[in-house]
C-alpha positions as CSV (number, residue, x, y, z in Angstrom):
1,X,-3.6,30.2,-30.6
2,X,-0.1,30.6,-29.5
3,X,2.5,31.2,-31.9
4,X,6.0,29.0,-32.1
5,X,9.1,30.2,-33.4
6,X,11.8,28.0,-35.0
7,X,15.1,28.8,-35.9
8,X,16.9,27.2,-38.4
9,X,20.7,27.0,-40.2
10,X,20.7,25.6,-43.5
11,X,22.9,24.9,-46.0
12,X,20.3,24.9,-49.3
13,X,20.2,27.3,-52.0
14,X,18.3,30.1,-51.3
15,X,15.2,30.9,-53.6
16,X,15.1,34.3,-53.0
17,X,11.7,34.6,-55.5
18,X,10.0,31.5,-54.2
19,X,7.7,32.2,-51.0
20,X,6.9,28.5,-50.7
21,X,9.9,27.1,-50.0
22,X,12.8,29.9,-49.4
23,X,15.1,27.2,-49.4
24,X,15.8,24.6,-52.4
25,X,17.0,21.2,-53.0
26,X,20.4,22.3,-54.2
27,X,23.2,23.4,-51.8
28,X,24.3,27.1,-51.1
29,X,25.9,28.2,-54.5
30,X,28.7,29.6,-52.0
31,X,29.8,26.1,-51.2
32,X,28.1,23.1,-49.4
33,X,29.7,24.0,-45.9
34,X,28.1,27.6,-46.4
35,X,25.4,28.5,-43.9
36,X,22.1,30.8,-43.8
37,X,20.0,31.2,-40.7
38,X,17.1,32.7,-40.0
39,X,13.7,31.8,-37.5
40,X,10.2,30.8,-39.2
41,X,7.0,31.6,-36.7
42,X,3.9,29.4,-36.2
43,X,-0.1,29.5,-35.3
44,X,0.3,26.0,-32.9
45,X,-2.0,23.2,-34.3
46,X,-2.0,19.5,-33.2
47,X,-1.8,18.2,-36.7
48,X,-0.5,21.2,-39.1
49,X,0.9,24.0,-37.6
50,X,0.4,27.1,-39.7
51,X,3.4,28.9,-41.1
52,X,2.5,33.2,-41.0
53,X,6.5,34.1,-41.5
54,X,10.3,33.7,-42.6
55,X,13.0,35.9,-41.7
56,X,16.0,34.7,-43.4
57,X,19.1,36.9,-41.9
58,X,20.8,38.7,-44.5
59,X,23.9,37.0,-45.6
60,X,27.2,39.8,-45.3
61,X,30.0,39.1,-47.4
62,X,33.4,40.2,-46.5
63,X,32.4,41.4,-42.7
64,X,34.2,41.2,-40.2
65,X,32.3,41.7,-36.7
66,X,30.6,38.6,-36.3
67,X,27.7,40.5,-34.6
68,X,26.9,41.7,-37.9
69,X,26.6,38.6,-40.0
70,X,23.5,36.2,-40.4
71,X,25.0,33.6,-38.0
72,X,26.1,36.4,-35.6
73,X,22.4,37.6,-35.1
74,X,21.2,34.0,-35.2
75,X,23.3,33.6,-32.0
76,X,22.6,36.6,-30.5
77,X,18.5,36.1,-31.1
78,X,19.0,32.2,-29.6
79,X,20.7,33.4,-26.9
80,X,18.1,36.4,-26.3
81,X,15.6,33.9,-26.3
82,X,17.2,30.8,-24.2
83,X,17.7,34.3,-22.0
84,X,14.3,35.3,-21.1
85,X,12.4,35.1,-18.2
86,X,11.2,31.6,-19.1
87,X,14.8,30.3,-19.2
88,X,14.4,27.9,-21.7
89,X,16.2,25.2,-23.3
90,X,17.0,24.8,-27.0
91,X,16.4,21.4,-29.4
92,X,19.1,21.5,-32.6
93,X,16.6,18.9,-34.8
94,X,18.7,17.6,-37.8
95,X,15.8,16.1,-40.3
96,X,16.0,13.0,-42.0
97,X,15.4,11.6,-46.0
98,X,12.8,13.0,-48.2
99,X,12.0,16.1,-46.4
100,X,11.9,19.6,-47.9
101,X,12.8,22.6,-46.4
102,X,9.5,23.9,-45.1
103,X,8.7,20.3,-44.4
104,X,11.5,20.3,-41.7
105,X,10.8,23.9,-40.7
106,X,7.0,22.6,-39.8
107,X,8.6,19.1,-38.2
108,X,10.5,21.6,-36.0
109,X,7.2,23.5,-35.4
110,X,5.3,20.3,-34.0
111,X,8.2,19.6,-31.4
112,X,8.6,23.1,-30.3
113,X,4.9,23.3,-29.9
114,X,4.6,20.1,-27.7
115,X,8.0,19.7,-26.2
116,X,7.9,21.1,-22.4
117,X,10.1,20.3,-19.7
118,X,11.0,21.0,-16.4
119,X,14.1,20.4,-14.4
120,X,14.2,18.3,-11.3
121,X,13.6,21.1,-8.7
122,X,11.2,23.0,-10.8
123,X,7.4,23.2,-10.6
124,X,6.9,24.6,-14.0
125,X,7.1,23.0,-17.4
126,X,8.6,25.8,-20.5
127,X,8.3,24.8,-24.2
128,X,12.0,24.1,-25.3
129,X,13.2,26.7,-28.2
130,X,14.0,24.6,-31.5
131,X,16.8,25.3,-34.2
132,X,16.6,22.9,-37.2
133,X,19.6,22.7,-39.1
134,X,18.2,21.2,-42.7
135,X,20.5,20.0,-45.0
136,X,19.5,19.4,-48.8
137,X,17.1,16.7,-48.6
138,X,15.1,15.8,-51.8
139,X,11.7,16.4,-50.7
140,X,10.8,14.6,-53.2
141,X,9.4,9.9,-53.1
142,X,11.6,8.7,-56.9
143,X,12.1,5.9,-53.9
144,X,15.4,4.8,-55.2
145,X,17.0,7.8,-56.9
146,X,16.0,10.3,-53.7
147,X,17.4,8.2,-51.2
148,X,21.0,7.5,-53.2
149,X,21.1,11.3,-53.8
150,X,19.8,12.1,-50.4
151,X,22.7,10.2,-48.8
152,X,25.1,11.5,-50.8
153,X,23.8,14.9,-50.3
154,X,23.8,13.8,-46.5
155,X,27.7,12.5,-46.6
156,X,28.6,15.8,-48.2
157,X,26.9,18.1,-45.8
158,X,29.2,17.0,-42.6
159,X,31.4,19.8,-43.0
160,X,28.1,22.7,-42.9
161,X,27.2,20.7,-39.8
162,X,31.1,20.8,-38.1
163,X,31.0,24.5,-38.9
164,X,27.7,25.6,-37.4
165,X,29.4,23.0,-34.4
166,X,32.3,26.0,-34.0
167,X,30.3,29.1,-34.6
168,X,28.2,27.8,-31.3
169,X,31.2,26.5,-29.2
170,X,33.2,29.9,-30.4
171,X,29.8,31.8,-29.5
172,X,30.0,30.4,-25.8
173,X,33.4,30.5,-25.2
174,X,34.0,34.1,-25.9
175,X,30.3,35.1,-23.9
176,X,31.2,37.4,-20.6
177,X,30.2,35.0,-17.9
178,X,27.6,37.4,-16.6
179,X,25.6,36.6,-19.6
180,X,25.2,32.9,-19.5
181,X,22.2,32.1,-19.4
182,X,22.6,28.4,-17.6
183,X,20.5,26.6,-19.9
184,X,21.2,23.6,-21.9
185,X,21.3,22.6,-25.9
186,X,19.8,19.1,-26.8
187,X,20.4,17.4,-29.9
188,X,17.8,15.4,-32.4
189,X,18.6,13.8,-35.0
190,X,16.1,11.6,-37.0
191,X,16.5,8.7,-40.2
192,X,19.3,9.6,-42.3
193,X,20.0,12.7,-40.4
194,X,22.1,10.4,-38.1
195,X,24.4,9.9,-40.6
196,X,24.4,13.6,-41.8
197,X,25.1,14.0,-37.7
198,X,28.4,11.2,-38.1
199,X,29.8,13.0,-41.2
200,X,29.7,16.3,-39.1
201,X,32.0,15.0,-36.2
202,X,33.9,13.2,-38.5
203,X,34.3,16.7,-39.8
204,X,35.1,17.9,-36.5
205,X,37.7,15.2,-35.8
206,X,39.4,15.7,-39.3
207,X,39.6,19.2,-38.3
208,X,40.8,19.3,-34.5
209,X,39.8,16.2,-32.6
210,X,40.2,18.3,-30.2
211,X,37.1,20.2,-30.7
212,X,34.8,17.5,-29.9
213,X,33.8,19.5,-26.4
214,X,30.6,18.6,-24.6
215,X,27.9,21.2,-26.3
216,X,25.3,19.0,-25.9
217,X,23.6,18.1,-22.7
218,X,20.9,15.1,-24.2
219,X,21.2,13.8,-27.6
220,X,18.5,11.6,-29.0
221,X,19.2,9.4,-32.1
222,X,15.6,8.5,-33.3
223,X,14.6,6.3,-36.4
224,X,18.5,5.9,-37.1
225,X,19.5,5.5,-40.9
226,X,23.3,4.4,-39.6
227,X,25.1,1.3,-39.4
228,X,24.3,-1.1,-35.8
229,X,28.3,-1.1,-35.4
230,X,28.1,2.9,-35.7
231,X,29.7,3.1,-32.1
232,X,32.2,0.2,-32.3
233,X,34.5,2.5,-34.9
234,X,36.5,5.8,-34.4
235,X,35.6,6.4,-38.6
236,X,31.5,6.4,-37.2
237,X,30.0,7.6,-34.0
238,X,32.0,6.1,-31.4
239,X,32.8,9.5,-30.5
240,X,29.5,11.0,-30.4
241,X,29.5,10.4,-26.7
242,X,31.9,13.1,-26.0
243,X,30.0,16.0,-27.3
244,X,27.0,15.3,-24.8
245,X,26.2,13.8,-21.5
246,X,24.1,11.3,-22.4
247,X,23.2,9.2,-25.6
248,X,19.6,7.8,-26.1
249,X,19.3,5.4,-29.1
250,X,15.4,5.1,-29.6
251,X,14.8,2.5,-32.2
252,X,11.9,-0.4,-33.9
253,X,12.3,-3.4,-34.9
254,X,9.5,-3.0,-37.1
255,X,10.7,0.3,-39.1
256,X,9.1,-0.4,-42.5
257,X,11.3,2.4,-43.9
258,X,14.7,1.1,-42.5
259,X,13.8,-2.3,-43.3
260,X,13.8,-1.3,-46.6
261,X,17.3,0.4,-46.3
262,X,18.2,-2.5,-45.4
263,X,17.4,-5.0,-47.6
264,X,17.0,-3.1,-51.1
265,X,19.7,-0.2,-50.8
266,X,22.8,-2.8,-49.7
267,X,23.3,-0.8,-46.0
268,X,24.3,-2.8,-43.2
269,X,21.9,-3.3,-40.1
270,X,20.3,-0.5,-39.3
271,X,20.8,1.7,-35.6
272,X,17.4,2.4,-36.1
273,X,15.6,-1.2,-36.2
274,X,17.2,-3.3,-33.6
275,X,20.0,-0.8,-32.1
276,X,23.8,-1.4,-31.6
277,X,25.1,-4.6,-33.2
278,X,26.8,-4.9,-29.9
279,X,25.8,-4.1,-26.5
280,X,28.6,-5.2,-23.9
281,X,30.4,-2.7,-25.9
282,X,28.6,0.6,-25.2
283,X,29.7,3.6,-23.7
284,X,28.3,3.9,-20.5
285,X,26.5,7.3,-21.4
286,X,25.0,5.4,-24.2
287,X,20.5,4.2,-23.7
288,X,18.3,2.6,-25.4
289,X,15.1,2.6,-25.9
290,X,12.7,0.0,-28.0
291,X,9.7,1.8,-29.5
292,X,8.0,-1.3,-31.3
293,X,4.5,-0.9,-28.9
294,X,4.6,3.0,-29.6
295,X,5.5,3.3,-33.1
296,X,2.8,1.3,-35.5
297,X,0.2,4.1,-34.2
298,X,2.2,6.8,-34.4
299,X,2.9,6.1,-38.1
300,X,0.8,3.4,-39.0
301,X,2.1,3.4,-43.1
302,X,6.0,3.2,-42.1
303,X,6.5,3.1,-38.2
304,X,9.0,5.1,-39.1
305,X,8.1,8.7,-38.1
306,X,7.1,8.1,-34.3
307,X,8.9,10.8,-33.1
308,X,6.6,13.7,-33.9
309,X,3.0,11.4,-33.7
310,X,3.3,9.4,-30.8
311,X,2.2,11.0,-27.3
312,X,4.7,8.2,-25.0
313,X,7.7,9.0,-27.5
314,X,7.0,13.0,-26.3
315,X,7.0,12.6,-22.7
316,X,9.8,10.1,-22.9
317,X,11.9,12.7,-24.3
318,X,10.2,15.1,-22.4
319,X,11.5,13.5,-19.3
320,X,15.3,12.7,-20.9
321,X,15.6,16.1,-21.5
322,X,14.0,17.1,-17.6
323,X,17.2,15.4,-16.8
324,X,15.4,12.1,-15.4
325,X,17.2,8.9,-15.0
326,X,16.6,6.4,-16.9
327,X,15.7,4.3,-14.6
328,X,13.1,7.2,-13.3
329,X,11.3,7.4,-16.3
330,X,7.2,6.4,-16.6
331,X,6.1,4.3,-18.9
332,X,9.2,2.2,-19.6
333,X,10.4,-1.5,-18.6
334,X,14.5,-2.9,-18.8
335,X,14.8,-6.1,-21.2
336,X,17.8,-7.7,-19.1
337,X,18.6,-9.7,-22.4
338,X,19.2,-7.0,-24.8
339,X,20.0,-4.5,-22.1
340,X,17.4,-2.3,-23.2
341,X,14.7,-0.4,-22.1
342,X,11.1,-0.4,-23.7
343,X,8.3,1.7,-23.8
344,X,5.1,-0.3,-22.5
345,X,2.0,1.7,-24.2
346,X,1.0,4.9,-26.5
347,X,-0.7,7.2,-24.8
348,X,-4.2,8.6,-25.5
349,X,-5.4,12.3,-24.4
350,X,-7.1,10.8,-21.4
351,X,-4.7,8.1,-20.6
352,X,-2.5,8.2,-17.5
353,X,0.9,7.2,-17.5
354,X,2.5,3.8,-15.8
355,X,4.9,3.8,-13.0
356,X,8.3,2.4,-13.9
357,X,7.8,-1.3,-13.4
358,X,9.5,-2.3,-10.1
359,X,10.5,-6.1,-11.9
360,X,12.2,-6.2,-15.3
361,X,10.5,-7.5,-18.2
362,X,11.2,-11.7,-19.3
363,X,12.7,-13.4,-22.1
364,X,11.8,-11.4,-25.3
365,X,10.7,-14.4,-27.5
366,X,10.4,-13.3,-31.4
367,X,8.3,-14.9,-34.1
């Protein structure tokens, strides 16, 4: 079987005696903007991928050369392996609500083990690298005291998020430019870990808004537990645009799980169920993307987890992150009225996917 590595940064407590979960529920005793990394490898499997290691690096106090300290050897083993002869890629994955450590750590395994792209010009696909960053998510389904500690847990973690931010722009700007290795970072963030991602640049801007640089070449906002008017206001992610190239907002109106975000938690509209409140008023790098006809079999209890289970959701990111337009991308049709694309059909292992539809869909009509 082939094996998957997965990186990760964390700010959880580490559980130094436990070999379940390494990481805990509680934040790093050193503060909740201090960071461990370390890589966990995998035995690929289509439904469970099988964990056989974690290395946590060791955590130096008081050093000085960054080569020497956890998140100096994270960097330098990313880089090592973004530098190999397969030249690949790397996903950051920011997990959402109710997930535990090693649950995110095995989320990260499924994507790394299906995700392959290829650029434009290129005849081969490579598996991307992935690096989760997992922040300190209950793990546990108490369904209303989780989710209120989760998000607080979520607001409070912006800062670990801005920091691990620096250490990479910090990382490339001071690399000799014979060592780039001209490869690009994407960005993931599912559910709640949206608004874990707006409470890191929020971090960012309250610390230099000058450091929001372009890290990111795709980021993908899946499942979105964020306000629909996040990218009207400077305060939210109208911003977000400037650390990537592109935006793509892949949401469901029929998200059982944000539905009830909605309506029993007091949150505004969700991102994540019907996208922006307002579309005229995008940024231009901004997409969307409906999953309604994708994600009911991809998650049949919630329709809320489409992004690891559904075959068309992985070749449409699959292709965003091949650097395909969107209007280039199989499988999709535009919805003139909401300005939107949608995907037409799931996928089964001997299915075949559909051109791009030459005429845009008609009037979405709603029950």
């Amino acid at each position: 079987m082939a094996k998957v590595r997965v990186f990760f940064a964390t700010n959880r407590n580490h559980l130094e005696d436990n070999k379940l979960q390494v990481f805990g529920k509680a934040f790093n005793p050193d503060g909740v903007a201090a960071l461990r990394f370390g890589y966990a490898d995998y035995e690929s499997d289509p439904v469970k991928p099988k964990l056989q290691a974690v290395h946590v690096y060791p955590d130096v106090k008081g050093e000085t050369d960054i080569a020497k300290t956890g998140g100096g050897m994270f960097m330098q083993a990313l880089h090592q392996a973004m530098s190999n002869t397969k030249k690949t890629d790397t996903l950051v994955f920011i997990h959402g609500f109710n997930v535990s450590f090693m649950g995110a750590l095995e989320a990260g395994a499924l994507l790394g083990q299906s995700l392959k792209i290829k650029d434009p010009d290129e005849t081969q696909e490579r598996l991307v690298n992935v690096v989760v960053f997992s922040w300190p998510s209950d793990g546990s389904a108490v369904p209303l005291m989780s989710y209120y500690s989760d998000r607080e847990d979520a607001r409070v973690s912006g800062p670990a998020v801005a920091r691990a931010f620096l250490k990479l722009r910090d990382f490339i700007t001071e690399m000799p430019n014979t060592e780039y290795c001209q490869r690009r970072i994407h960005l993931l963030a599912h559910s709640m870990g949206n608004y874990v991602l707006r409470n890191g640049v929020q971090a960012l801007i309250a610390k230099d808004r000058d450091s929001l640089v372009r890290l990111f070449d795709q980021i993908m906002l899946v499942a979105a537990d964020e306000d629909d008017d996040t990218f009207e206001h400077d305060n939210k992610l109208r911003l977000l645009p400037r650390i990537g190239r592109q935006v793509t907002v892949y949401y469901n109106p029929t998200d059982r799980a944000l539905l009830i975000s909605d309506k029993t938690k007091a949150n505004p509209d969700r991102l994540g169920s019907d996208g922006p409140r307002l579309v005229d008023l995008l940024p231009k790098k901004v997409v969307l993307v409906d999953c309604r006809h994708v994600a009911r079999g991809a998650d049949r209890k919630a329709h809320h987890g489409y992004y690891v289970r559904s075959v068309a959701m992985e070749r449409d990111m699959r292709a965003v992150m091949s650097d395909r337009p969107p209007d280039e991308i199989a499988n999709r049709t535009f919805v003139d009225r909401i300005r939107s694309w949608r995907l037409v059909q799931e996928f089964g292992e001997k299915d075949v996917e559909l051109p791009t539809p030459a005429e845009p869909e008609g009037p979405d009509i709603r029950g």
